[in-house]
MISEZA-398791 format. One record per residue: z, y, x of N, C-alpha, C, CB in turn. Coordinates in nm, 2 decimals. Atoms other than C-alpha are relative to their C-alpha. Last residue first. Glycine has a CB too. Layout:
BEGIN
REC     n_zz     n_yy     n_xx    ca_zz    ca_yy    ca_xx     c_zz     c_yy     c_xx    cb_zz    cb_yy    cb_xx
REC        Z        Y        X        Z        Y        X        Z        Y        X        Z        Y        X
...
This chain:
BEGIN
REC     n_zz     n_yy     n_xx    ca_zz    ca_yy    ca_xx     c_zz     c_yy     c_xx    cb_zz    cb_yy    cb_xx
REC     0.03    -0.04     0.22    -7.97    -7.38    -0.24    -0.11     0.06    -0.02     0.11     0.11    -0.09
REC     0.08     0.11     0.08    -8.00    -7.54     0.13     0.00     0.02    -0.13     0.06    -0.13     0.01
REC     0.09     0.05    -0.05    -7.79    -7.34     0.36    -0.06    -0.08    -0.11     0.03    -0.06     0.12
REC    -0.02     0.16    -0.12    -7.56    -7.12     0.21    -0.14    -0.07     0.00     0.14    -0.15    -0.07
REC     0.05     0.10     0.05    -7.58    -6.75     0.14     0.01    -0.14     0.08    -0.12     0.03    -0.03
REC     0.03     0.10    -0.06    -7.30    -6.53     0.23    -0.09    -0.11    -0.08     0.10    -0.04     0.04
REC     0.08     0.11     0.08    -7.19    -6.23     0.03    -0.05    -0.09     0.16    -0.16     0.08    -0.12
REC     0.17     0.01     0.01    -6.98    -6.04     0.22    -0.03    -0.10    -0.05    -0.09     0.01     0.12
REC     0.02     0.16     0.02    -6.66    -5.95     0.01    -0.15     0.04     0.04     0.04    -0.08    -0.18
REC     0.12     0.06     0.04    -6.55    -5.58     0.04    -0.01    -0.16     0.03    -0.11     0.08     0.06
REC     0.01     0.13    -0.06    -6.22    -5.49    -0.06    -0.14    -0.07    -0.03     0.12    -0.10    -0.04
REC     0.06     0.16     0.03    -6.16    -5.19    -0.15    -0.03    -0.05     0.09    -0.12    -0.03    -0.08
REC    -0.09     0.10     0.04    -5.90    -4.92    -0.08    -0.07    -0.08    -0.02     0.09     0.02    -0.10
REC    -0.03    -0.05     0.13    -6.19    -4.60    -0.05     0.12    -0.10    -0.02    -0.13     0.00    -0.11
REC     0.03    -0.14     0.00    -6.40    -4.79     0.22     0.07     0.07    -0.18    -0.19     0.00     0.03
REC    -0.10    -0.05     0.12    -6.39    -5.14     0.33     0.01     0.16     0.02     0.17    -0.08     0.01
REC     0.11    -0.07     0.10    -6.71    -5.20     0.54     0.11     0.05    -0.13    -0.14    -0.13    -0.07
REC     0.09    -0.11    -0.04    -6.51    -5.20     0.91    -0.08     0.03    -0.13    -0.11    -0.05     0.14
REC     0.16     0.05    -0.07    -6.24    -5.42     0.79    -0.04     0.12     0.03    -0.11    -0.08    -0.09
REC     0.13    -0.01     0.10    -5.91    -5.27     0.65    -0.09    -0.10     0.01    -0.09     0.12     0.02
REC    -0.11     0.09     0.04    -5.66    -5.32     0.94    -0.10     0.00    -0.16     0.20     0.06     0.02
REC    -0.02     0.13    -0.04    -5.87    -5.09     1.12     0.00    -0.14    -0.08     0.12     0.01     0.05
REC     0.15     0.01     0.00    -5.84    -4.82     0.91    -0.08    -0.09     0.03    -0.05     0.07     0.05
REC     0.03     0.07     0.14    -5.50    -4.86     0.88    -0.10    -0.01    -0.04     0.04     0.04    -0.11
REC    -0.06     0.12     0.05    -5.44    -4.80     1.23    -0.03    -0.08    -0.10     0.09     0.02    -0.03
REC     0.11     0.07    -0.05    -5.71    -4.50     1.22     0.09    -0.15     0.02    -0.08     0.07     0.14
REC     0.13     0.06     0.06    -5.49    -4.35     0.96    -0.05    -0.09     0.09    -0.12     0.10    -0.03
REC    -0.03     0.05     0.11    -5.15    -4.38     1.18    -0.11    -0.03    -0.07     0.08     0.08    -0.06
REC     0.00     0.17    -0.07    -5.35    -4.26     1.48     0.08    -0.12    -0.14     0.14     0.00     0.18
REC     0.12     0.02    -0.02    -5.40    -3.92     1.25    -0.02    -0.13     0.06    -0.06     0.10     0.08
REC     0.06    -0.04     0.12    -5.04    -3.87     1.13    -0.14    -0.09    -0.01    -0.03     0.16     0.01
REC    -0.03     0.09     0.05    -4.92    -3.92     1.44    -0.08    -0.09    -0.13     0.11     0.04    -0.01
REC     0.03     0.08    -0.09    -5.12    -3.66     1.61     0.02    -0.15    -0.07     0.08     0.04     0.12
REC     0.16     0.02     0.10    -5.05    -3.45     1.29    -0.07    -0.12     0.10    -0.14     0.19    -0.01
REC    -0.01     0.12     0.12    -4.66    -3.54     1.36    -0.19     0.00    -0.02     0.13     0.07    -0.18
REC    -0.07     0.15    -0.02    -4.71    -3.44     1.74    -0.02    -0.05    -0.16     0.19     0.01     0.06
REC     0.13     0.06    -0.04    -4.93    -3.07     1.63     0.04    -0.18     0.05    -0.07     0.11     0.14
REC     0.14    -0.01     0.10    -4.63    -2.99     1.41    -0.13    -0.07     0.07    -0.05     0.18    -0.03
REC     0.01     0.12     0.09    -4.37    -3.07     1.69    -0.06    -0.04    -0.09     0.08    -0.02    -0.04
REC     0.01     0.13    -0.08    -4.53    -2.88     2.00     0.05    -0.07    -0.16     0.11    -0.01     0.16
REC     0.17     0.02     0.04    -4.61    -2.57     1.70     0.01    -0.15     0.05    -0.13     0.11     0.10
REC     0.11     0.07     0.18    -4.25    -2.65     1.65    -0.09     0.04     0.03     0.01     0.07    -0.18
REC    -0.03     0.14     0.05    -4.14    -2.61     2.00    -0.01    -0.04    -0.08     0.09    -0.04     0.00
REC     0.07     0.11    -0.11    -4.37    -2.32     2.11     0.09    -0.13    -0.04     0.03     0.05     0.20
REC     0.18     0.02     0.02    -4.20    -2.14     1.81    -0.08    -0.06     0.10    -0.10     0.13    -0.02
REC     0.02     0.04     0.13    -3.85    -2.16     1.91    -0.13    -0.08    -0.08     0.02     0.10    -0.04
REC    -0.04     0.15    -0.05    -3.93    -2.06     2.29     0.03    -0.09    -0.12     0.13     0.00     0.09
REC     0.14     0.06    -0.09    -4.08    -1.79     2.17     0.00    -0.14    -0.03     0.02     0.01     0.17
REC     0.11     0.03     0.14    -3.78    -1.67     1.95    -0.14    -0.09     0.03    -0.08     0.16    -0.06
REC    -0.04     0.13     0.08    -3.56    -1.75     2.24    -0.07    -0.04    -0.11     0.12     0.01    -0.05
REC     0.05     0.14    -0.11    -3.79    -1.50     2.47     0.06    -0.13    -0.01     0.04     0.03     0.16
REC     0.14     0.07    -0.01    -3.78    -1.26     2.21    -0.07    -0.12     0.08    -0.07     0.08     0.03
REC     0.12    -0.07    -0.09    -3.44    -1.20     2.16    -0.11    -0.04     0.02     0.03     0.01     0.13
REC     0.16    -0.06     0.10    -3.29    -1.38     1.78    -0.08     0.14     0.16     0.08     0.14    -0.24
REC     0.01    -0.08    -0.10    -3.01    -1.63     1.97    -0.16     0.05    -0.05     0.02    -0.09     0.16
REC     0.03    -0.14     0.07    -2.97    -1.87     1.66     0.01     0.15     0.07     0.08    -0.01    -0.11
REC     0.12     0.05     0.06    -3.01    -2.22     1.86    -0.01     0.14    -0.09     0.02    -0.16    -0.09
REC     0.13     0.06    -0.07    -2.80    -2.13     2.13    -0.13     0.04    -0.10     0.03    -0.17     0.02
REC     0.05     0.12     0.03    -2.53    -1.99     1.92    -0.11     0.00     0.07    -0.01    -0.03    -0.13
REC     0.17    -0.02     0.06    -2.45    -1.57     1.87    -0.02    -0.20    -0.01    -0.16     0.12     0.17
REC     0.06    -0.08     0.16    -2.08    -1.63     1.85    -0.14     0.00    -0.01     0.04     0.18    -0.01
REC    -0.11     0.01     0.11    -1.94    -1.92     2.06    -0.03     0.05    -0.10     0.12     0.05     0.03
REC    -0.03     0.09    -0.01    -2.25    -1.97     2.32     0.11     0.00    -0.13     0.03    -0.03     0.13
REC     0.15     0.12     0.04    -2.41    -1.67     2.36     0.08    -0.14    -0.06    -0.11    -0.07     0.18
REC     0.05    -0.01     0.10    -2.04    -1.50     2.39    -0.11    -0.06    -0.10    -0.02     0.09     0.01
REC    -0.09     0.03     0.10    -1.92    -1.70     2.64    -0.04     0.06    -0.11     0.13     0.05     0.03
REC     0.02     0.09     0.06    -2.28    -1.69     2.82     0.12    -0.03    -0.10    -0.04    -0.08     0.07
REC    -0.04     0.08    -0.04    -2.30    -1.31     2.87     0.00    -0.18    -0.08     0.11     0.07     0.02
REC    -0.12     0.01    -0.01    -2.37    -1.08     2.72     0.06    -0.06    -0.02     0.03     0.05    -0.03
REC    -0.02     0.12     0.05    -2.72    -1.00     2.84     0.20     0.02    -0.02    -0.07    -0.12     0.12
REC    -0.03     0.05    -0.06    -2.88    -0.66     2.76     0.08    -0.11     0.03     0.01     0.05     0.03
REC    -0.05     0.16     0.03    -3.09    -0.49     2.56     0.05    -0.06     0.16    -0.16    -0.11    -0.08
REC    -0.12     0.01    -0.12    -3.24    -0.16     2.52     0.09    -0.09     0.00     0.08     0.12     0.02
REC    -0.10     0.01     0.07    -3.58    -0.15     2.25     0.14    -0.06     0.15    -0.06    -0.12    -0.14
REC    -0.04     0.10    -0.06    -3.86     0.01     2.41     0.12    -0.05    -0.08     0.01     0.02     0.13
REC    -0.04     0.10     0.13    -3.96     0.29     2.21     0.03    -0.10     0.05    -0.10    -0.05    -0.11
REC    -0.02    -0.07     0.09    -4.06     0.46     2.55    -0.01    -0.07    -0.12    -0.07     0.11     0.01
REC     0.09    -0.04     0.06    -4.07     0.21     2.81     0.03     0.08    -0.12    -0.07    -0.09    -0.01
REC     0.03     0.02     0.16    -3.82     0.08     3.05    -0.06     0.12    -0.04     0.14    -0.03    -0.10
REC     0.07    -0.13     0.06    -3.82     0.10     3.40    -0.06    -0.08    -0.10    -0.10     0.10     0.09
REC     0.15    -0.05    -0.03    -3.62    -0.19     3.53    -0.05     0.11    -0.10    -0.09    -0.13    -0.02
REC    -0.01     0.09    -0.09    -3.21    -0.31     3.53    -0.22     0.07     0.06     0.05    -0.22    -0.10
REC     0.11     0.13     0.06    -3.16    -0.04     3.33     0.01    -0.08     0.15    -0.21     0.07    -0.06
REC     0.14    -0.05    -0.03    -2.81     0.08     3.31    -0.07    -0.11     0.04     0.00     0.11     0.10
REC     0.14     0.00     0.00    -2.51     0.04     3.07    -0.09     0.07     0.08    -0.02     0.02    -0.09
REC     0.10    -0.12     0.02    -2.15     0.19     3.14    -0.14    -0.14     0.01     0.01     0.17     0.16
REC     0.14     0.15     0.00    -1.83     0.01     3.14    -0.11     0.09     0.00    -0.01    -0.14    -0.17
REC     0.15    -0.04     0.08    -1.53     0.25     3.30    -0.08    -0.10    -0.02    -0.10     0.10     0.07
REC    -0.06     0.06     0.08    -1.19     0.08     3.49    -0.08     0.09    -0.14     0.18     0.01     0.02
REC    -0.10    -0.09     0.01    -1.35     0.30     3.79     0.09    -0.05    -0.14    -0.06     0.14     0.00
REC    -0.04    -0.04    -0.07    -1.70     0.13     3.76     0.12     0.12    -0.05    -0.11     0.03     0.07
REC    -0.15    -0.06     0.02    -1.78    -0.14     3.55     0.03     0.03     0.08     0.11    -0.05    -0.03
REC    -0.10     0.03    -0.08    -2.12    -0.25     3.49     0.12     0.06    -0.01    -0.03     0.02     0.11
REC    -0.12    -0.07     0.05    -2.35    -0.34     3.18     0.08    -0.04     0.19     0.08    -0.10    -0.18
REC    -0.12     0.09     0.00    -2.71    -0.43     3.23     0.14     0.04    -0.02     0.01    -0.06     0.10
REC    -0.11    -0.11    -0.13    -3.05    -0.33     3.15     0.10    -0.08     0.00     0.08     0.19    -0.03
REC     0.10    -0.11    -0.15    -3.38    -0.46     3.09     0.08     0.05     0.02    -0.12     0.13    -0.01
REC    -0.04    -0.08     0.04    -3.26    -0.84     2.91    -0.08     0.14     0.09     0.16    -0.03     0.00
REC     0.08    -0.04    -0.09    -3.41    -1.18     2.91    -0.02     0.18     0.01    -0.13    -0.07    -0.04
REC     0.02     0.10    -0.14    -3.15    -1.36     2.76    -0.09     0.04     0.12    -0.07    -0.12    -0.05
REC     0.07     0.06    -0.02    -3.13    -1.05     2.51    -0.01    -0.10     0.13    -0.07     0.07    -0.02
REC     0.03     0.12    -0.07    -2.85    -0.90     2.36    -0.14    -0.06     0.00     0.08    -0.09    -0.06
REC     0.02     0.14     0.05    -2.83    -0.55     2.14    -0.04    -0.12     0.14    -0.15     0.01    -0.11
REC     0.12     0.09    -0.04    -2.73    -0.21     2.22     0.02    -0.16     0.01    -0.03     0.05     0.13
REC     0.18     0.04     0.06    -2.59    -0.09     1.92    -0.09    -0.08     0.11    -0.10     0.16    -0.05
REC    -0.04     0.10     0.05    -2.20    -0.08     2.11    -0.12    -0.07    -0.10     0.14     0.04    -0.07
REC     0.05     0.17    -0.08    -2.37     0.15     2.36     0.04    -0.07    -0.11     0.08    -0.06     0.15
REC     0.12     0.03     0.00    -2.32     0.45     2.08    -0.03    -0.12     0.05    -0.06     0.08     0.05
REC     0.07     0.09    -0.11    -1.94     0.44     2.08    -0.17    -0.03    -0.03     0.09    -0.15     0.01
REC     0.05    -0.21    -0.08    -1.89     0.79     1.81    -0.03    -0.15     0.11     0.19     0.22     0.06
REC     0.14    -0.03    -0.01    -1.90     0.44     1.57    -0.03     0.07     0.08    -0.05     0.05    -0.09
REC     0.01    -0.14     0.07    -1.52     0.31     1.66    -0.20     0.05    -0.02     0.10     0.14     0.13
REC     0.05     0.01     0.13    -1.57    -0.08     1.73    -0.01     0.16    -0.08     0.11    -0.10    -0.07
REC     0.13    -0.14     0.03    -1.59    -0.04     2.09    -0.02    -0.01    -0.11    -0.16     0.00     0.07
REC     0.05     0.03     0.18    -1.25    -0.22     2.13    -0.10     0.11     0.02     0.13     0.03    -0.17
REC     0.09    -0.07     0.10    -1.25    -0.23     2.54    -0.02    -0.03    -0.18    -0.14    -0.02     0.07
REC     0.12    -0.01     0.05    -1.02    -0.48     2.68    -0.02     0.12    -0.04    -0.03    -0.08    -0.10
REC     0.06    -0.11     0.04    -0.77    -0.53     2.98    -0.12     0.03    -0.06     0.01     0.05     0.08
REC    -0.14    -0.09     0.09    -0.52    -0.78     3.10    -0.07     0.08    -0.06     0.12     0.10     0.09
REC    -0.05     0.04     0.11    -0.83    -1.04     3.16     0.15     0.00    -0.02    -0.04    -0.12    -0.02
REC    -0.06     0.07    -0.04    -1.03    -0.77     3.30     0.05    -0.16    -0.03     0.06     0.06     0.01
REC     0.06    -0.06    -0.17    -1.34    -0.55     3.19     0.09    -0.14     0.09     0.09     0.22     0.07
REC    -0.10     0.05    -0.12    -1.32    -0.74     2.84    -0.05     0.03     0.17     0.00    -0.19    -0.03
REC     0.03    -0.03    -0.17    -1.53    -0.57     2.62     0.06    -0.03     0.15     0.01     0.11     0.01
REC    -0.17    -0.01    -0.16    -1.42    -0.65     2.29    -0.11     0.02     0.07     0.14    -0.17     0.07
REC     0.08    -0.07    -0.14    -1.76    -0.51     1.99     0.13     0.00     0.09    -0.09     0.19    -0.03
REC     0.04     0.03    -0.10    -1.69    -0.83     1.79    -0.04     0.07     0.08    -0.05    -0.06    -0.01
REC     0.07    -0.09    -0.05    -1.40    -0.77     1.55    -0.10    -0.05     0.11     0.08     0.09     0.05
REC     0.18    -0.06     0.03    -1.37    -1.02     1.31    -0.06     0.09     0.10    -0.01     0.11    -0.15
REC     0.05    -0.04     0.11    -1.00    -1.07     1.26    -0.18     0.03    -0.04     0.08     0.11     0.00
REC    -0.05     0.06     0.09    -0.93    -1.36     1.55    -0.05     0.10    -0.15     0.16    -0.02     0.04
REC     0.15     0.07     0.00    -1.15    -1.10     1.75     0.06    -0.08    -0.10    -0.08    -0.08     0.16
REC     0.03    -0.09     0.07    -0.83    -0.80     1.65    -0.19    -0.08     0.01     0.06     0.18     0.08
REC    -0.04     0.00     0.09    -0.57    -1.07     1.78    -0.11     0.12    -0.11     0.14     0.03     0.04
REC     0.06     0.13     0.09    -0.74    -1.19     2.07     0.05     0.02    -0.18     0.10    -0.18     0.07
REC     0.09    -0.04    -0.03    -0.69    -0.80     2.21    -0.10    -0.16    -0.07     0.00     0.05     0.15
REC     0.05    -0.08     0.06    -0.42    -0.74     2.11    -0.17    -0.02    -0.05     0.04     0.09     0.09
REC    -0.04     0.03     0.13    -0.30    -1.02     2.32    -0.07     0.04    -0.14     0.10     0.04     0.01
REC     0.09     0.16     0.07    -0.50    -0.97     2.56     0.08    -0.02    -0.10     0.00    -0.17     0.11
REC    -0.03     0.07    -0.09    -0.42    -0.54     2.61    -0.06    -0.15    -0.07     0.16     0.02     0.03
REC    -0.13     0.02     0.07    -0.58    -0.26     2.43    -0.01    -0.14     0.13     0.01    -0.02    -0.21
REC    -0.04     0.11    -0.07    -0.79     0.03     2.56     0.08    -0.11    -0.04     0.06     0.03     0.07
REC    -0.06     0.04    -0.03    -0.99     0.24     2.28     0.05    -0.13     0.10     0.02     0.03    -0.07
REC    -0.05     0.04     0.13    -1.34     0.26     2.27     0.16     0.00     0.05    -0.08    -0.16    -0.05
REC    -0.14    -0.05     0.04    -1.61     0.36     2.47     0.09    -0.06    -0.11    -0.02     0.13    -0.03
REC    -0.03     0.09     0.10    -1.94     0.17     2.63     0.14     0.06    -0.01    -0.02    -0.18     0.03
REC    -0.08     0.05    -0.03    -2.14     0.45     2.82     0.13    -0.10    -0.11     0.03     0.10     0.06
REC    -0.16     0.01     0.11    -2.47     0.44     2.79     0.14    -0.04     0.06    -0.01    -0.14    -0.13
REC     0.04    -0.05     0.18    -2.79     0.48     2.97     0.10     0.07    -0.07    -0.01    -0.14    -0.11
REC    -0.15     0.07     0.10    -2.70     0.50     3.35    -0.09     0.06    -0.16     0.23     0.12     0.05
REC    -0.03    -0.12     0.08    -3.08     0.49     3.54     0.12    -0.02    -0.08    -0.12     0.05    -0.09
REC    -0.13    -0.06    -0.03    -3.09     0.19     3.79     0.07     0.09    -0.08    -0.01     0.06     0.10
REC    -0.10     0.10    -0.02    -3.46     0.17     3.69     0.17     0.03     0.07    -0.08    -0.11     0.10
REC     0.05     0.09    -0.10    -3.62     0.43     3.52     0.11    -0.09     0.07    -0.08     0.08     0.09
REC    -0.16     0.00    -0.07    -3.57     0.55     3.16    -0.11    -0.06     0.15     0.19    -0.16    -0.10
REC     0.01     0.13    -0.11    -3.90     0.64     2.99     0.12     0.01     0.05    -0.11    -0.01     0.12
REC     0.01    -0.07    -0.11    -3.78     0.88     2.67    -0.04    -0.08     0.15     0.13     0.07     0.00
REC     0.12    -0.12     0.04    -3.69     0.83     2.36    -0.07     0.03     0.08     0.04     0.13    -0.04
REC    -0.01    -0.12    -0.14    -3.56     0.47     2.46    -0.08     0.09    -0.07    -0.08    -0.03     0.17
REC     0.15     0.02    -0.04    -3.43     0.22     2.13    -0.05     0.13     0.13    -0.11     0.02    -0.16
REC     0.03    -0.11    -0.11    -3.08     0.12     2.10    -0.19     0.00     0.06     0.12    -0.05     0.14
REC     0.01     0.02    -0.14    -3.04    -0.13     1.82    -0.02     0.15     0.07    -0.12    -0.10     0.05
REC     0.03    -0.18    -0.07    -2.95    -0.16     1.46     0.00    -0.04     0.12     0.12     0.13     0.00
REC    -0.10    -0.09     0.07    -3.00    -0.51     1.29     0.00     0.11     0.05     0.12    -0.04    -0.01
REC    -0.09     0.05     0.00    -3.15    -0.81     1.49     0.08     0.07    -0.10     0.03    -0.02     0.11
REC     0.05     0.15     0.07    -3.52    -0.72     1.44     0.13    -0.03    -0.03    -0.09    -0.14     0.10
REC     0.05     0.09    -0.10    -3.40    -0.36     1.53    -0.07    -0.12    -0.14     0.17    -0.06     0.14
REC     0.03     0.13     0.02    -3.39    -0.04     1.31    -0.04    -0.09     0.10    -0.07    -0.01    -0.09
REC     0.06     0.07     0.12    -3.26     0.22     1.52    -0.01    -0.13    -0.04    -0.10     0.03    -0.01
REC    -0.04     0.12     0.06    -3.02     0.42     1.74    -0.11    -0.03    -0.11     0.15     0.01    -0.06
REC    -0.04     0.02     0.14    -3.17     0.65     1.94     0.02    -0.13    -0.06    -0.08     0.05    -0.07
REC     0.02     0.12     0.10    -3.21     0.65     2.34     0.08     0.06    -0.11     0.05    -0.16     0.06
REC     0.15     0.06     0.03    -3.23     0.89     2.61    -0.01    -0.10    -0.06    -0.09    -0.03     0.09
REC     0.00     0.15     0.00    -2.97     1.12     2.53    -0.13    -0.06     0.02     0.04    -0.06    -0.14
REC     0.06     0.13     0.10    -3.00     1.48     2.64     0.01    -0.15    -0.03    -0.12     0.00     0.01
REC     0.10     0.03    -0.02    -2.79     1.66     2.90    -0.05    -0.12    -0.17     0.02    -0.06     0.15
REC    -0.01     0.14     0.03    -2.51     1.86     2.80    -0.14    -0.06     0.00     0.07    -0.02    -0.14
């Protein structure tokens, strides 16, 4: 029996599939197992909660909710290293590129899912987290921008010797006293 090349561990997201081992590209990882059940069955056991379906067809899902399914830890990323195909009414995981020892094994699933269960805006792969943070630093450094033209507005609108909220008064002498 050949060795696994990946363990299940702590992810950022929760458990994940991490490589013991360099995989190289094309390489089959995992195979995604689980009882067969039909659509019905099969809206009827997501309606309760379950979210490892696998829909090969749409007569025919994968429940990978049993634990002995290892693939069912590997985790989603928009910007993923392997992928999931289906050969012979089989799903199996491999890399899309040579992945790296501790690497964490991730792939995309799809946009129905993105979209209904994970959510745009709470999609936790690295290349949404990014993208997260590059848009608040962009909106942080905008309000200080604001912020800052705002003072010199009111700075303005001051006079040039007012300083601190007062109001200076120039003295003016008049002609002839």
């Amino acid at each position: 029996m050949p060795r696994r090349s990946f363990r299940v561990g702590r992810s950022f997201t929760g458990l994940g599939l991490f490589a013991v081992r360099p995989i190289r590209t094309r390489e089959k990882i995992a195979e995604y197992k689980g009882p067969r059940v039909d659509a019905e069955e099969a809206v009827r056991r997501e309606r309760r909660g379950n979210r490892f379906l696998y829909e090969i067809n749409p007569r025919v899902t994968i429940d990978g909710s049993p634990r002995s399914n290892l693939a069912r830890y590997a985790n989603h990323s928009c910007n993923p290293n392997a992928e999931s195909y289906t050969y012979g009414g089989r799903v199996f995981i491999r890399a899309l590129r040579n992945i790296k020892l501790e690497e964490e094994i991730t792939y995309d699933y799809g946009t129905d899912y993105l979209k209904n269960v994970i959510g745009r805006s709470r999609c936790q792969c690295n290349r949404c987290r990014r993208r997260r943070a590059r848009k608040q630093r962009e909106a942080r450094t905008l309000k200080k921008r604001r912020a800052t033209r705002l003072a010199r507005l009111r700075r303005r609108k001051r006079g040039p010797l007012a300083r601190n909220g007062e109001k200076v008064v120039a003295a003016t002498k008049k002609s002839g006293e």
